[in-house]
C-alpha positions as CSV (number, residue, x, y, z in Angstrom):
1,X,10.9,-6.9,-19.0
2,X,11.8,-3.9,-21.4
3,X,11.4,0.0,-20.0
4,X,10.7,2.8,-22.9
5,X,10.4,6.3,-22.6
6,X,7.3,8.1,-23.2
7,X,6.1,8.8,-25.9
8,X,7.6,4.9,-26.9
9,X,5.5,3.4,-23.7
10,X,2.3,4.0,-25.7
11,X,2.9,3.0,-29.3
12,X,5.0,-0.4,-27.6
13,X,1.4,-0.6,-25.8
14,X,-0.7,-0.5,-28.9
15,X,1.8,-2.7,-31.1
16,X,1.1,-5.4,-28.1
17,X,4.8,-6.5,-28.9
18,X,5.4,-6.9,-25.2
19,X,3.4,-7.3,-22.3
20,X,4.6,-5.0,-20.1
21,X,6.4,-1.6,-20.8
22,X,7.0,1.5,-18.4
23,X,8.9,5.1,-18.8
24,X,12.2,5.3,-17.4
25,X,11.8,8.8,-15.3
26,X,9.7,7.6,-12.8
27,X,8.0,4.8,-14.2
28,X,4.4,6.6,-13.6
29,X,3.6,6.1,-17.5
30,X,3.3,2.3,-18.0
31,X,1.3,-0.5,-19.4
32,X,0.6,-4.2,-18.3
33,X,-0.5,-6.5,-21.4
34,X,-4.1,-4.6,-23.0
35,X,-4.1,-1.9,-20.4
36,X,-1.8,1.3,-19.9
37,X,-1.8,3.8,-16.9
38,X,-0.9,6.6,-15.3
39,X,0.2,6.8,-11.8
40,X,-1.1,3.4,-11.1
41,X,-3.8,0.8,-11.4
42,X,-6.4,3.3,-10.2
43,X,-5.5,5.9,-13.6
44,X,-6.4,3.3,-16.6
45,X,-6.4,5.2,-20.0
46,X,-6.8,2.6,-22.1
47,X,-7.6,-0.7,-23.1
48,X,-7.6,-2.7,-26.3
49,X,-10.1,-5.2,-26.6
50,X,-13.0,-6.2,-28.7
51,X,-16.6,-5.3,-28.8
52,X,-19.5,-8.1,-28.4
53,X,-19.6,-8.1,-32.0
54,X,-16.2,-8.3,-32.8
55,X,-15.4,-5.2,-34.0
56,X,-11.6,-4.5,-32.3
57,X,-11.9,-1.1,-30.0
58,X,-10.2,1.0,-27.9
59,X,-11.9,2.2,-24.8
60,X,-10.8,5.4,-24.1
61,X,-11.3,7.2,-20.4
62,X,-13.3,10.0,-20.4
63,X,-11.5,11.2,-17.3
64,X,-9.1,13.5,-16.6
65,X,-6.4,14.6,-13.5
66,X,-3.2,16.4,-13.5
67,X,-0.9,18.0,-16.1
68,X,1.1,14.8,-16.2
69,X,-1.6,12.3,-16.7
70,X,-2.7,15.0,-19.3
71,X,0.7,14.6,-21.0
72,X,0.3,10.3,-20.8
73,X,-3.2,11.2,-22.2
74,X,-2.2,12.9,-25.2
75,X,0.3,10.4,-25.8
76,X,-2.0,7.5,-26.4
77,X,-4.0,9.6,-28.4
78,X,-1.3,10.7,-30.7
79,X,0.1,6.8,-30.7
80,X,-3.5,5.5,-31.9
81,X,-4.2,8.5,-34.4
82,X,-4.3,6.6,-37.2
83,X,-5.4,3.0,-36.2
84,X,-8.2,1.7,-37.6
85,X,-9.7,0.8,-34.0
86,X,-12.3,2.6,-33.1
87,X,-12.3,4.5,-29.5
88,X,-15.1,4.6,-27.0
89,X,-15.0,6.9,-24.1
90,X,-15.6,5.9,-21.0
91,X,-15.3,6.5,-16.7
92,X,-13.3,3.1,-16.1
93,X,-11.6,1.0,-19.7
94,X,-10.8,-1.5,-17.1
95,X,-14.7,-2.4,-16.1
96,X,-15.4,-3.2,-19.3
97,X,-18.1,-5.7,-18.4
98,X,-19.5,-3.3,-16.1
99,X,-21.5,-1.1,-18.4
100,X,-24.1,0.2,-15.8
101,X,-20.9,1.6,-13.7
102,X,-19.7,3.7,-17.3
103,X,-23.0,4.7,-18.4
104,X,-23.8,6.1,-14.5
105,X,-20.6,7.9,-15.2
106,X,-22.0,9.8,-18.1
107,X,-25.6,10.5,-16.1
108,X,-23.5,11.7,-13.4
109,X,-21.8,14.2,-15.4
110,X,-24.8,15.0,-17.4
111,X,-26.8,16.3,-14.0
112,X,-24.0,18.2,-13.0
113,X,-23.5,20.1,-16.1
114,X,-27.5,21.0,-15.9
115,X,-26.7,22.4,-12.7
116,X,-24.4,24.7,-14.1
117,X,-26.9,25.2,-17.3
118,X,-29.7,26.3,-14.6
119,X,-27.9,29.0,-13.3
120,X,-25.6,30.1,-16.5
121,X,-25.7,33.6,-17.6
122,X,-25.1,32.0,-20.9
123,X,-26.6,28.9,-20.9
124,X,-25.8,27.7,-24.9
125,X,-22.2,26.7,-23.3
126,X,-23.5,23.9,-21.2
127,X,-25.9,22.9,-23.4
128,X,-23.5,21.6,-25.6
129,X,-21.6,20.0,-22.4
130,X,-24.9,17.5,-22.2
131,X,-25.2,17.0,-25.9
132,X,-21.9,15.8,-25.7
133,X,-21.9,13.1,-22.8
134,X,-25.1,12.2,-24.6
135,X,-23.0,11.5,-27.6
136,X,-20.8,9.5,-25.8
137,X,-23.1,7.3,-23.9
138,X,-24.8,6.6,-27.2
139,X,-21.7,5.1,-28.9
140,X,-20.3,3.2,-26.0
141,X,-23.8,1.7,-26.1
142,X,-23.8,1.1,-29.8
143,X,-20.2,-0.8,-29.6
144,X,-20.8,-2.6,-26.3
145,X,-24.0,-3.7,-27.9
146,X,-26.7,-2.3,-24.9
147,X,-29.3,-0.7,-25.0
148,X,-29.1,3.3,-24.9
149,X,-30.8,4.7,-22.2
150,X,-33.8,7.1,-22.8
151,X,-31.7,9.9,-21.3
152,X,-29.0,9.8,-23.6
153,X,-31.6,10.0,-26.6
154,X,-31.3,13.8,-26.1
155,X,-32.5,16.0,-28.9
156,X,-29.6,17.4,-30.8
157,X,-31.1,21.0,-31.0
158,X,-30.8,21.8,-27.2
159,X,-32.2,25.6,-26.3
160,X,-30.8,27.1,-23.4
161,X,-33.5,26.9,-20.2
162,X,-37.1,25.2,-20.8
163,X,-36.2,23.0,-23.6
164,X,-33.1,21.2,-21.9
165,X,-35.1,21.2,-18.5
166,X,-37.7,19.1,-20.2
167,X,-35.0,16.8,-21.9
168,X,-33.4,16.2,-18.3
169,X,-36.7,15.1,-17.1
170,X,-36.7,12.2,-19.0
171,X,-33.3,11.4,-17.4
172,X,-34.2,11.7,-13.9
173,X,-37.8,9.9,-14.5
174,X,-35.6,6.8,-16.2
175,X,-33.3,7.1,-13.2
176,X,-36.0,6.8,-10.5
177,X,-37.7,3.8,-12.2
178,X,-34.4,2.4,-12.0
């Protein structure tokens, strides 16, 4: 079992040359065969796998938490910067096979942004916000090989007030069909 500092904990992860790797100060930056942390099993960043249809991926949290996961954060993304895997955001990498969990993540976040559109003086900010969890949902759906959900089928031309009101509705109608 080999220990690496850093930086070195997340290109040794991506490489896959060893199954388990961890920072010396601290060991709160570490990785266990396709997976690496931060602070724990709870904090997954990561995760190399491969998507239904092959395609080799890298699903990506979504998520963030303190200024040190930030720093563990930014050092994946600067180890896999110019991989040819493509990355896929997400709540949870490790529930890969629970797709309904990560795409309740992004509705999640997409309701409580429109909260904070509703009552925005300037209401183009947020609008944005949605537009972009939209985006994501979409493409973990594309790779994971679901279907996309009617609610992340937002328009791309979002207006602040009425317009993204309306859009929203067809999220929460989906949802309580559900």
């Amino acid at each position: 079992m080999k220990k690496n500092l850093g930086s070195d904990v997340a290109k040794v992860w991506l490489r896959q040359s060893q199954d388990y790797g961890q920072e010396r100060s601290g060991g709160s930056f570490y990785f266990r065969g396709d997976t690496i942390y931060s602070y724990g099993s709870h904090f997954p960043i990561a995760k190399l796998t491969a998507a239904p249809n092959g395609e080799s991926v890298i699903l990506f949290t979504a998520r963030t938490y303190s200024n040190t996961t930030a720093r563990h954060i930014q050092a994946v993304q600067s180890a896999i910067r110019n991989t040819y895997r493509r990355e896929v955001y997400c709540a949870d990498p490790s529930v890969v096979a629970s797709h309904d969990e990560n795409l309740q993540s992004f509705k999640s976040e997409m309701d409580s942004i429109a909260v904070k559109h509703a009552k925005a003086r300037k209401p183009q900010l947020y609008a944005c916000d949605i537009l972009h969890q939209a985006r994501l949902a979409r493409e973990y759906c594309e790779v994971m090989c679901i279907p996309t959900p009617t609610w992340a089928l937002l328009p791309s031309n979002i207006e602040p007030g009425k317009p993204l009101i309306a859009a929203m509705q067809v999220h929460k109608e989906e949802v309580n069909h559900a």
